[in-house]
N, C-alpha and C positions, 0 to 999 in steps of 0.2 A: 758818549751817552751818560749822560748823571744818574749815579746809582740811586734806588729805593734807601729810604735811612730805615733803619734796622726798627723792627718793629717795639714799638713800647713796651713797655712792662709792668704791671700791677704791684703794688704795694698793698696790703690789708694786714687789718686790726683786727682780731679777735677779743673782745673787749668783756672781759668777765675779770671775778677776781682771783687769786690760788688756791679757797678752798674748794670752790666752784666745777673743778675739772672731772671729766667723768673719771678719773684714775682713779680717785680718793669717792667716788659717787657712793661705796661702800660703805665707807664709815663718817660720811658727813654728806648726812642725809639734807634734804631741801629743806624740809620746817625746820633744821637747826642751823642753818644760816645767817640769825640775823645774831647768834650767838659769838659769831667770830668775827674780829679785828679786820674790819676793811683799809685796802690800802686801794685800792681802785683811784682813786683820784690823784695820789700822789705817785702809781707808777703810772698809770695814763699823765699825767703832766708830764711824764719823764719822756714818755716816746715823742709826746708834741715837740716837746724842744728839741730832740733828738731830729726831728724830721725839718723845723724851723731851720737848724744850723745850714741844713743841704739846699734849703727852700723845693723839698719833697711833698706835697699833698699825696693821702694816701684814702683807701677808703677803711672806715673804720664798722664794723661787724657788732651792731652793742646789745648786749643781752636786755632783754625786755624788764630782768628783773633787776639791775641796775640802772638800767635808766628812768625806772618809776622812782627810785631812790638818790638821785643823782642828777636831775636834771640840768643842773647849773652846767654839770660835767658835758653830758652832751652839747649842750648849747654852745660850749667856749671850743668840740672839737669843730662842731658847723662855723662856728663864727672864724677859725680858721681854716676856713676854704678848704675841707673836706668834706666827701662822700659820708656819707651816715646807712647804714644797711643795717641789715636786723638780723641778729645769730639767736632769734627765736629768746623766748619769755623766759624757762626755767632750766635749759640745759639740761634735757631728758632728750636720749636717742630714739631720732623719729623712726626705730623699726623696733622702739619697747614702746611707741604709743597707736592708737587708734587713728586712723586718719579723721574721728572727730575731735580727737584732742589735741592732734595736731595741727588740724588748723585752728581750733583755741587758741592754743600756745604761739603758733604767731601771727593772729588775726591781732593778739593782743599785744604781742612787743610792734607790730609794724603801725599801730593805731599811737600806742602810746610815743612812741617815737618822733611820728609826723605833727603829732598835737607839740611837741617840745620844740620844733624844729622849726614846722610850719609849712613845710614841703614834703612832696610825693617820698616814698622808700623803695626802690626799683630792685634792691639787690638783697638776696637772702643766702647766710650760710648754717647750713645745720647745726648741731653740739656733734661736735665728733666728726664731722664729713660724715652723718649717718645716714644717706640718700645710700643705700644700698640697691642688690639685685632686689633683696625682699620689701624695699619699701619705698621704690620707685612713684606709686598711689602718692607720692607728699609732691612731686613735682607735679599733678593734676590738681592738687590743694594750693600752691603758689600761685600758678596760673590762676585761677577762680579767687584769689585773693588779692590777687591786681599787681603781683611780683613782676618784673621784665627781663628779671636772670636769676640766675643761683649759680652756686658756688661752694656746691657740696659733695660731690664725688670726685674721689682717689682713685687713678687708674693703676694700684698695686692691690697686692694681697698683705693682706693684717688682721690682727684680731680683732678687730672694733670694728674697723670702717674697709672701705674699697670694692671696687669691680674690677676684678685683674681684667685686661683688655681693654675697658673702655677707651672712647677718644679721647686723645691728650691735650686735646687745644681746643679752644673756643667751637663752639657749633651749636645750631639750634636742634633742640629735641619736638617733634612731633609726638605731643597727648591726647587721649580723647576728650581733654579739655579745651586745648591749644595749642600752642605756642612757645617754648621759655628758651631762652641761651643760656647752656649752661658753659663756664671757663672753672674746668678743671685744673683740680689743682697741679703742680707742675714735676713732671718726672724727666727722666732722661733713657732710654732705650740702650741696654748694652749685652751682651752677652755673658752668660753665666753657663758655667760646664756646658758649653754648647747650646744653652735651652736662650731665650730672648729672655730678657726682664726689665722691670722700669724700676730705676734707681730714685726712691721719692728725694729731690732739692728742695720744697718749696719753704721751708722753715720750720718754725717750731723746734721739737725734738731735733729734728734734721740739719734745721741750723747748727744747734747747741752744740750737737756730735762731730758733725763733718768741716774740715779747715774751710775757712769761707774763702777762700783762692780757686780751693775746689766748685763751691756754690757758682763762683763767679764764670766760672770754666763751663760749667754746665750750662747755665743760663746765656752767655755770648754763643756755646753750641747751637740751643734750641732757639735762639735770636740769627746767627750768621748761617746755620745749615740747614736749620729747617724752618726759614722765615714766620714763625712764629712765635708770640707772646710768651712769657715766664709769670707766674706770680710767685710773691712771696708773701709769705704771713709771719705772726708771730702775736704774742700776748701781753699784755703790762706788765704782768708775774716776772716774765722771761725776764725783765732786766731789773731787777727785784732782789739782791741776792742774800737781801737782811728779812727777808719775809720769815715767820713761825712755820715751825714744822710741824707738818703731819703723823702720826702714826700708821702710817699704811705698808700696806704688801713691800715687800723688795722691789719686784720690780716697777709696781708703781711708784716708789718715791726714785728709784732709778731715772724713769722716765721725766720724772718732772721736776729731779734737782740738779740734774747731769750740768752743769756745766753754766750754771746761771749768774756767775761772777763775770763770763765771757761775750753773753750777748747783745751787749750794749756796744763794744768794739768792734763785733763782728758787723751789727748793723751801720756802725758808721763806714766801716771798709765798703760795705754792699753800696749805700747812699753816696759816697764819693765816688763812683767807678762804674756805676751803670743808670739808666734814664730810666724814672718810676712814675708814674701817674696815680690817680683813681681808676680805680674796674673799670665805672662809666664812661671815662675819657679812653682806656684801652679799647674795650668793647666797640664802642661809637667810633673810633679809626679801624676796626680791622670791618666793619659793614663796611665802611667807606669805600677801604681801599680792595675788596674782596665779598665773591659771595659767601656766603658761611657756610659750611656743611653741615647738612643735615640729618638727622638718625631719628628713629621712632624708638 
């Protein structure tokens, strides 16, 4: 009997610049943005070529308020045969806004996008994975805004973001708007002092920290044992490691300088050793091949 080939895996781009992150959101406020040294173009060139080398398409997540500024940028990541999705206009946590301002915020990156591009925007990630218990209300604003997935809830516990529990893999959510799939970001299930817990892999921070042999190990688990999708993310910043520093908290430059001479090598390890796509292309084989599971 010929086996099922192990299911795909998403690649995404979280596409802002390093002072942009909610870590530093404190002391580099949004009207003083346009104050600081953009590298946006030349680390996003950096991951294009980086995903080039593997012949990887990935989808790329791009903040509304760079790509009013940068249009060329997006155009050249579309023009190489990527996904384009919208990580919302100004990178303000959708459970520090109004649900009318949050669909401002990404009525307007998902408009501006599609005018650069020229095609539909099907896929949305919050600032921060901030689709919380408290502000669920933004997946009934995606829906109503013509979204076909998100890709914004953590099934761990954190101080920012996540819903410990939530489902780990792809499924659609029933709203009393609609409809939306969301493909959660990617953990791993293990036990801790006896209690279950999800070990977040998906990237980022998590890349940066944990050996990517490890990443690799988790993701062929959650691919070979529990036939399911993996994503991974990451930042233009992250492979950045001559970027200007911030004056921020401990642990926030902790988090956001950990290790950023290293994850350009880690993504190529990742890129040579396991099968990546666009969300779109994952998404659209796991309908295929399965029904989705559903939750309200």
């Amino acid at each position: 009997m010929k086996e099922n080939p192990a299911p795909l895996n998403a690649m995404t781009i979280d596409v802002e610049d390093y002072f942009m992150v909610s870590a530093f959101s404190k002391v580099v406020r949004f009207e003083e943005w346009g104050k600081y040294e953009s590298r946006i173009e030349r680390s996003t060139s950096g991951v294009l070529d980086i995903l080039d080398e593997y012949d990887v398409k990935a989808t790329f997540f791009v903040l509304g308020w760079v790509a009013e500024r940068n249009p060329a940028l997006v155009r050249q990541i579309h023009s190489r045969g990527h996904e384009v999705g919208s990580h919302g206009y100004s990178h303000r946590l959708a459970y520090e806004m109004s649900p009318g301002e949050f669909r401002k915020d990404a009525r307007r990156s998902k408009q501006l996008i599609e005018d650069i591009i020229g095609r539909p925007v099907k896929g949305y990630r919050a600032a921060s994975y901030s689709v919380t218990k408290k502000s669920l209300w933004a997946l009934d604003v995606l829906i109503e805004e013509g979204f076909e997935y998100d890709s914004s809830i953590f099934p761990v516990v954190h101080d920012i973001y996540g819903i410990p529990g939530a489902s780990r893999f792809p499924h659609i959510i029933t709203r009393p708007s609609g409809v939306i799939t969301e493909f959660p970001i990617s953990t791993v299930e293990m036990k801790v002092l006896g209690l279950k817990a999800s070990l977040p892999i998906a990237g980022g921070g998590y890349l940066r920290l944990l050996p990517a042999w490890l990443i690799k190990k988790c993701i062929d688990h959650v691919n070979a044992k529990e036939k399911q999708p993996a994503v991974i993310y990451l930042h233009p910043w992250e492979i950045d490691p001559g970027q200007p520093r911030i004056n921020a908290g401990l642990k926030s430059r902790f988090r956001h300088y950990v290790n950023l001479d290293r994850t350009a090598l880690k993504l190529r390890y990742l890129l040579s050793s396991t099968s990546f796509r666009p969300m779109e292309d994952v998404l659209a084989a796991v309908q295929l091949g399965e029904n989705l599971e559903r939750r309200t």
